[in-house]
N, C-alpha and C positions, 0 to 999 in steps of 0.2 A: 481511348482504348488503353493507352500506355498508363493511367490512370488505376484500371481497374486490374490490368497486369500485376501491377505494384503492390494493390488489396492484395490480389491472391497470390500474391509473393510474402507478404505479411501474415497470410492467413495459414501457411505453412510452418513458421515460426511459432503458434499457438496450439498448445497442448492437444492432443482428440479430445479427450474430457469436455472442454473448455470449448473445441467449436461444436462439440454435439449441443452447448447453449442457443448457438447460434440460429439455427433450423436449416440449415443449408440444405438442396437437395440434392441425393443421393449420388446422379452424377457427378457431380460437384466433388461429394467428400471422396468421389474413388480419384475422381483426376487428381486429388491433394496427397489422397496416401500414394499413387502410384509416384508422384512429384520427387515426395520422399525418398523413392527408392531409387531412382532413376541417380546414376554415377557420372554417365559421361555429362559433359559440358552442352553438345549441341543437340541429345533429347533431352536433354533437362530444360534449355531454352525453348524446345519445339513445346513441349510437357506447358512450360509457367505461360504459352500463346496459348494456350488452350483453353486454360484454368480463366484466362481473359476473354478469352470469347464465350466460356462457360459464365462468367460472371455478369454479361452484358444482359443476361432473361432478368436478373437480380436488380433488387430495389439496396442501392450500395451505401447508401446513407445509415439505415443503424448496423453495419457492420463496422460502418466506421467509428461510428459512436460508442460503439460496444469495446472495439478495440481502444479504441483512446480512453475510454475508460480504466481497464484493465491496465495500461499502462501508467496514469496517474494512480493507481491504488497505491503503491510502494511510495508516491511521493508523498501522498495525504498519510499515512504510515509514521514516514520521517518526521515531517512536521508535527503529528501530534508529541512523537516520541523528544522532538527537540524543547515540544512548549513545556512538556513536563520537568522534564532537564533542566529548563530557563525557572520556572520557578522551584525546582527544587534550592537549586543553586540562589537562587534572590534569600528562600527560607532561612540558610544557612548563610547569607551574607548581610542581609541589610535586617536590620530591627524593627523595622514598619512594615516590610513583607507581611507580615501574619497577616496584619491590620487589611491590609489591601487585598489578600486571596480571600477573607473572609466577607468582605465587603462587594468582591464581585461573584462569591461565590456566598450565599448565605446558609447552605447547606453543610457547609463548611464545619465539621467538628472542631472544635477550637483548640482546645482539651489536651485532646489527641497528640493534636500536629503539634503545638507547643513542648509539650512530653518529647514527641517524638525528636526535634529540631534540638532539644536539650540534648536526650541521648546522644544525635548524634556528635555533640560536641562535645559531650565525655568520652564517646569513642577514640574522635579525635586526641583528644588530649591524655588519653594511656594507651593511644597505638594498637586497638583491640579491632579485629575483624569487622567491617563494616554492616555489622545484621540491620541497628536502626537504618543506617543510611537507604537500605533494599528498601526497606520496614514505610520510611517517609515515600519512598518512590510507592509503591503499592497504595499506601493512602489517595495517594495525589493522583495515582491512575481511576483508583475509583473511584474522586471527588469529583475530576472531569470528564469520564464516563457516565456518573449518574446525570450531569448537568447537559449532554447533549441526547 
């Protein structure tokens, strides 16, 4: 029971939008918004016993599913944002880089990226506004975008 308490104490923290995904029923979403509103401390506590005993008719496995989901989105987010990062940065450091993004990526314009990994190492080297450097990130976003 202190289980399902917990759900719908979680379940308060997510957007209306976002539990209208959910299919909750009706009673359900009023106990939440009133939950919301609720200021003192011991209807608020009486309010989130409720919401628990509301959630006990409830099959609580895909809400928790759904919720953990939405929470790992921002970390699958990061990490995409970090792999891009990590090879942008290998482009511009190691000289076999190309060799190997191209290799597991065969879609890989070559061309392009090469060009581009020049520029920006003319950038660097007269201290000009980093446009290539956006320019190579944009490439690489779309390279590993087309590939999943």
């Amino acid at each position: 029971m202190n289980a399902l308490q917990a759900l719908g104490e979680a379940l308060l923290n997510v957007a209306p939008a976002r539990r209208a995904e959910l299919d909750l029923p009706e009673r359900l979403i009023d106990a939440l918004d009133a939950a919301q509103r609720i200021t003192g401390r011991e209807a608020r506590r009486r309010q989130l016993q409720f919401i628990g005993r509301l959630m006990r008719d409830l099959d609580a496995a895909p809400i928790r599913t759904r919720l953990a989901q939405w929470a790992d989105a921002p970390n699958a987010e990061k990490a995409r944002l970090h792999a891009l990062e990590r090879w942008r940065e290998r482009l511009l450091a190691e000289d076999d880089a190309l060799d190997r993004l191209c290799a597991e990526r065969p879609a890989a314009d070559r061309a392009r990226l090469a060009a581009l990994v020049d520029a920006v190492h003319a950038e660097r080297a007269h201290g000009q506004p980093p446009r290539a450097y956006r320019e190579l990130f944009r490439a690489l976003t779309a390279l590993l975008a087309a590939a999943e």
